[in-house]
N, C-alpha and C positions, 0 to 999 in steps of 0.2 A: 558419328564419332569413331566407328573404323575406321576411314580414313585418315581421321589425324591421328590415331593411333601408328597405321602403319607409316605414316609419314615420321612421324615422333620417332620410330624402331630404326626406319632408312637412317635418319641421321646419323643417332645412337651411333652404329652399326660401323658408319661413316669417321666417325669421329674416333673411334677406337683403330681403326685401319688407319686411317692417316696421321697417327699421333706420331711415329717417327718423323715424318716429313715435315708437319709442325715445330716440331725442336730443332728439325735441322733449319728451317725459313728463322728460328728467331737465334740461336747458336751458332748456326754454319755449322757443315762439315766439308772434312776433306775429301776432296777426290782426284782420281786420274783422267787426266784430260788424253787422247790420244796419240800423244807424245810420251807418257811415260810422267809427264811433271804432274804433281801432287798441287790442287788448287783449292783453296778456302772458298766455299761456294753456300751459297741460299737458295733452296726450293718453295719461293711461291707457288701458288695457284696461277699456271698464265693461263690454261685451256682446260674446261672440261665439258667434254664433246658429247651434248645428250639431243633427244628430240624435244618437241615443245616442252610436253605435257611434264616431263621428267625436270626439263629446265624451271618450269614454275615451279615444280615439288620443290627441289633444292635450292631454289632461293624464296621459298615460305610462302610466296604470294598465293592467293586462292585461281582462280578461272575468269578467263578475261582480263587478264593483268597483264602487263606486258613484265617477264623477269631483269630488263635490263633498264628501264626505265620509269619512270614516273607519269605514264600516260596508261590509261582506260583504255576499255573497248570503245567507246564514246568517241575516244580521239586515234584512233588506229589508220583512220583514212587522213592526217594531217599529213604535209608533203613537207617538215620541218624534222629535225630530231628530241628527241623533250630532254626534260632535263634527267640526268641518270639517275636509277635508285641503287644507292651506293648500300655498301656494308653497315657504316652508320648510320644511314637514314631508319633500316629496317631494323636494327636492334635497336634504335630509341621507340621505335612503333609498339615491338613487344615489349621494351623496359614500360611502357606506360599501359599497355595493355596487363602487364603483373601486377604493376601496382594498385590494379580496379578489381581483378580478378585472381585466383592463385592460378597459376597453371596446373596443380594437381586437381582442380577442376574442374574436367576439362570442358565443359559444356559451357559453363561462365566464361573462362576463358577464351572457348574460341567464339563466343556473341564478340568480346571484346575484340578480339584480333581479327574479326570480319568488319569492322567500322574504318579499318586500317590495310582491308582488301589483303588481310594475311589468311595463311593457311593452320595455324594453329600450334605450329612447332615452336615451342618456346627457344629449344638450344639449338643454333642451326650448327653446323658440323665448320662453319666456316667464321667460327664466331672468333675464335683466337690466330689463326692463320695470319701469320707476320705478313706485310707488304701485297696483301692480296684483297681482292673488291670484284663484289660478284657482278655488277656493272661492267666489270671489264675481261671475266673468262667466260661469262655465257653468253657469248656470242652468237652469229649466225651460222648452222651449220650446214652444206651444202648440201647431201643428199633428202633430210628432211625438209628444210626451209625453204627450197630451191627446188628442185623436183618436187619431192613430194606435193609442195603446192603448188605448181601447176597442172597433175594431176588433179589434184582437188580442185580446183577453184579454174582457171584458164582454160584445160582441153574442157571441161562444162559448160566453159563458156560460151567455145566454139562450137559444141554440138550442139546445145539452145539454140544458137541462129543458125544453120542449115538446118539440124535435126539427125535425129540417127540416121535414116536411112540415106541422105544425100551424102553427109560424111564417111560412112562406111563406105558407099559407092566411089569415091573421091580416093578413099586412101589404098583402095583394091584393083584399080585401075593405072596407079603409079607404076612405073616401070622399073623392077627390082633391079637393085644396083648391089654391085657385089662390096661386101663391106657395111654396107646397110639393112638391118632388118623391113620383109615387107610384108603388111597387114592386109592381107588379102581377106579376111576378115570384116577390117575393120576395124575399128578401137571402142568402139562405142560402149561393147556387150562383155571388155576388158574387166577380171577378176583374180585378185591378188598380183597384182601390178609390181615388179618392183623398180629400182629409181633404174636401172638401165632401159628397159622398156618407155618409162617419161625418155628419157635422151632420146630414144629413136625415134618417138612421137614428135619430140619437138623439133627434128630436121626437117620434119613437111610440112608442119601445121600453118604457118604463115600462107604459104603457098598453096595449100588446101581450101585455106577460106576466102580466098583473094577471086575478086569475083562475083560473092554472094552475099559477103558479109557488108553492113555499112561503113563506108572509108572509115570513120573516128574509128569506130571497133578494130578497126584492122591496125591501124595505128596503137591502138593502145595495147594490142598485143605484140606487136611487133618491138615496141619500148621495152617490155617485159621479156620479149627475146635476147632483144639488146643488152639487154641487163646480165641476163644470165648469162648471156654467152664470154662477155667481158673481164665477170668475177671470177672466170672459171681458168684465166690463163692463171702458165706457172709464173710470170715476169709479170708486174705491173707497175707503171712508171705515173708520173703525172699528167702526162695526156691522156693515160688511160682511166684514173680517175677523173678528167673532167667529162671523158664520153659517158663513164657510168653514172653521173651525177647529172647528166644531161636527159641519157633516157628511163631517168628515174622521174625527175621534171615532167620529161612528156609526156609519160605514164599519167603521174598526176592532172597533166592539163585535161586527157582526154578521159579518166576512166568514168567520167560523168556518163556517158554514152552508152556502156555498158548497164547501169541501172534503167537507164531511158529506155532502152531497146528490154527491156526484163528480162537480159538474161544471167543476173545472181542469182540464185535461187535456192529453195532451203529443201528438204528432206521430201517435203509433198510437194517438189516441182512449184511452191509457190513463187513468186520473185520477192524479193528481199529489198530493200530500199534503203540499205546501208553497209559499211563495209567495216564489219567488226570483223576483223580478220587479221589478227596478230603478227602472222607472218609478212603481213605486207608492213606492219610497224618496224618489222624486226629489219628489213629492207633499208631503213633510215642510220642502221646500226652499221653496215658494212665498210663504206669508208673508213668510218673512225677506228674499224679494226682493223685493216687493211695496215693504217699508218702505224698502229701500234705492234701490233703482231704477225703481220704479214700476208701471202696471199691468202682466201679464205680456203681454196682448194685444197688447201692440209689438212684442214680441219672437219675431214669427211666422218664419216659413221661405216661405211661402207666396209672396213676390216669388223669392227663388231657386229657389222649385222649379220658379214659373214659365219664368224664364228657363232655367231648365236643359232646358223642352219647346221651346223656341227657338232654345238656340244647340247642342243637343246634338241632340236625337231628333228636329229637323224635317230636318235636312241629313244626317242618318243614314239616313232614309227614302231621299232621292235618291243615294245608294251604293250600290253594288254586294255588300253586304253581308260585305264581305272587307276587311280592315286599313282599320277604320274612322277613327284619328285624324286621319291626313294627309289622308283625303277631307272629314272638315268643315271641317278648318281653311283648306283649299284653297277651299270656296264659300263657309266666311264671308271670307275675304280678297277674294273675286271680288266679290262683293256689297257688300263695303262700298267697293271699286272703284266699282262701278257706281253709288250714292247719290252718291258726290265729284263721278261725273262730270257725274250728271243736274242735283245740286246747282250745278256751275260753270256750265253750258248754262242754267240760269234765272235765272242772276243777271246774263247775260249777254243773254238774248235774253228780252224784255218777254211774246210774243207766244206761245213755250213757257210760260212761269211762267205765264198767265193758261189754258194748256193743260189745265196739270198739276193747277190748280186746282178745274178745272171737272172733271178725269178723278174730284180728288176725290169728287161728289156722286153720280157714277155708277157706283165700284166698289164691291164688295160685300167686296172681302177685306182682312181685318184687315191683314197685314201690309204690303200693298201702300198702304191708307192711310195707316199709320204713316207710310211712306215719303216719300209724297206731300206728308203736311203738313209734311215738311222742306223741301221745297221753297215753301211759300208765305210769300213775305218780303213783307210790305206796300212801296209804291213812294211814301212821302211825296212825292217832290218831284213827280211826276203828279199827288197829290192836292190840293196847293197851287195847283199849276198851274191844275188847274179849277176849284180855288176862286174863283183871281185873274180866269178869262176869263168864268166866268159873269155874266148879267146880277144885280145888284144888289137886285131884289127875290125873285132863290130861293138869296139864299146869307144865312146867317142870321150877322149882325154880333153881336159882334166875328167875322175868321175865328181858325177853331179850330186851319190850317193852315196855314203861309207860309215863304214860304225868303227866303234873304238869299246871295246867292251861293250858295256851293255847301254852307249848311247850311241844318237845315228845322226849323223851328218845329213841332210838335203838340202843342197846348192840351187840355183837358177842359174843356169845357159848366160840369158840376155838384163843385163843388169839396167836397172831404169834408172840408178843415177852414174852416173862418167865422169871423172875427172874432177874428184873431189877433196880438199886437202883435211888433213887431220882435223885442224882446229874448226871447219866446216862442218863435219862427222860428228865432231864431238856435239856442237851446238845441235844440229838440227834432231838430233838421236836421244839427247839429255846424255849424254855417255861423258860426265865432265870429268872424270880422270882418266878419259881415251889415250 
């Protein structure tokens, strides 16, 4: 019952944060488009970029569901797409599961909402969200669903049939290329993996097991390569969908091979004899998102995972490794103190700013640059200045810089549009009394 609790709180929580963007999907609001013109706009839900487990939580379903669809674990290994589990589908699940049960509860209620493969959240945070359907923004997303499970599932597969010691010898023997990472290693004995390291894993794995492994196996991993490699451009046209609907197909034809030969296997090395693997359902989902929302490469995790080694496991480090929340949140608030204040001392004193600038070129640490270039604000009315006192034949006419009181002119040299008339100006700028 903790967990539906904290899943109940995630919504909550959800639901109170996103209630502006709610009023605006059923109201509209205005906005400025990049031209300057003011636009009557609606924000639905088109994308929200989670991993599996987090995609189930927010669309209520329980484990072993799939969130975007109407298919089981049961039917995971089908080479069809099923029918979508829409918004409506899953609020008339719970409206009949309240009706049996109160959701205040909660125990009753979640027997009832378990007959219904839900998770126990009565109000989902996307219950009134205008023009939106969790069917169609929990998508596949590429670092998780993509890498990650080929780590999980496919390079296992490959080390099952050679075995650790043949494949480590296989990938230690490659001839390092520059541009490529090499596993002199090994991969086998791989721990806290993350999705760039699957990327580099999978430039040789085909070719690693080719050879040793049985054709079908090989085939069926190399579909799967196909696969991925495909989804992964920035431009994808319709011949590029029918290739990746093709070595989705032949995935399906051959991955019989893979159970035959044992090498699925579960936690004790035992082999498995079925492919309850969600990810590979979620596999069936990528076209239809492709067509509607575009390539899937956008829709990475890979900036929040970032930030998550940032604002979570760098200031965790410097704890004492006991009641971790209150001690990040206490040095990220310290620290973002400390930017304000170095930030106000450079806007104030000429002579730090020119300090901070120069500290630039000679730190070596990321973060502390990051920091740094917030501080460097160019000082136009000094550059005017020297324009104005220099002598006349090393300042290059027109100047580029000039103040007028207490405002400052900065021109461009090379102008990127030429040969423009008024009424052109006017339109493309919005300047319509130019």
């Amino acid at each position: 019952m903790k967990g539906v609790l904290e899943a109940r709180l995630i919504h909550q929580c959800l639901d109170i944060v996103l209630a502006p963007l709610k009023e605006a999907a059923k109201l509209g609001v205005m906005l400025s488009d990049p031209w300057g013109h003011s636009r009557y706009c609606f924000t639905p839900i088109a994308r929200y970029i989670v991993d599996t487990p987090e995609a189930a939580l927010l669309a209520t379903v329980g484990g072993k569901t799939s969130p975007v669809t109407m298919a089981t674990y049961k039917k995971f290994s089908d080479d069809f797409l099923h029918e979508p589990h829409t918004s409506s589908t899953t609020l008339a699940q719970i409206a009949v599961a309240a009706s049996i049960a109160d959701p205040d509860n909660i125990e009753a209620f979640f027997r009832e909402a378990q007959k219904f493969r839900l998770n126990g959240v009565h109000i989902p945070f996307w219950h009134d969200v205008a023009m939106s359907c969790l069917s169609k923004f929990f998508n596949p997303e590429m670092l998780h669903h993509f890498h990650k499970q080929f780590g999980d599932h496919n390079a296992k597969w490959c080390i099952n049939v050679l075995g650790s010691a043949e494949i480590d010898f296989r990938f230690s023997v490659l001839q390092p290329v520059t541009g490529f990472r090499h596993f002199k290693e090994g991969i086998s004995s791989l721990k806290q993996v993350t999705g760039r390291t699957f990327q580099d894993i999978q430039h040789y794995i085909v070719g690693v097991i080719t050879g040793c492994a049985p054709h079908e196996v090989i085939i069926a991993v190399r579909a799967l390569m196909d696969f991925r490699y495909h989804i992964q451009a920035y431009r994808i046209m319709d011949r590029d969908i029918n290739i990746i609907n093709a070595a989705l197909r032949e995935f399906h034809s051959h991955k019989h091979s893979i159970l035959d030969a044992g090498l699925h296997r579960g936690k004790a090395n035992k082999p498995i004899n079925n492919w309850h693997i969600l990810k590979l359902e979620l596999m069936q989902s990528v076209v239809p998102s492709i067509s509607r929302a575009g390539v899937p490469i956008q829709w990475s995790a890979d900036l929040t995972e970032h930030a998550h080694i940032q604002q979570i496991k760098d200031p965790a480090r410097g704890s004492n490794n006991n009641n971790y929340n209150p001690q990040i949140c206490r040095q990220l608030d310290r620290l973002e103190k400390c930017r304000n204040f170095d930030l106000a001392l450079s806007l104030k004193d000429p002579v730090l700013q020119r300090d901070m600038a120069g500290a630039t070129e000679e730190s070596d640490d990321e973060e502390h640059n990051s920091a740094v270039s917030l501080l460097s604000v160019t000082d136009y009315f000094s550059q005017s200045h020297q324009l104005a006192s220099s002598p006349l034949d090393t300042v290059p006419l027109p100047l580029h810089a000039f103040s007028l009181g207490c405002i400052v002119f900065n021109l461009v040299y090379d102008l990127h549009i030429r040969r423009i008339s008024v009424d052109q100006a006017a339109e493309q700028f919005g300047l319509l009394d130019l």
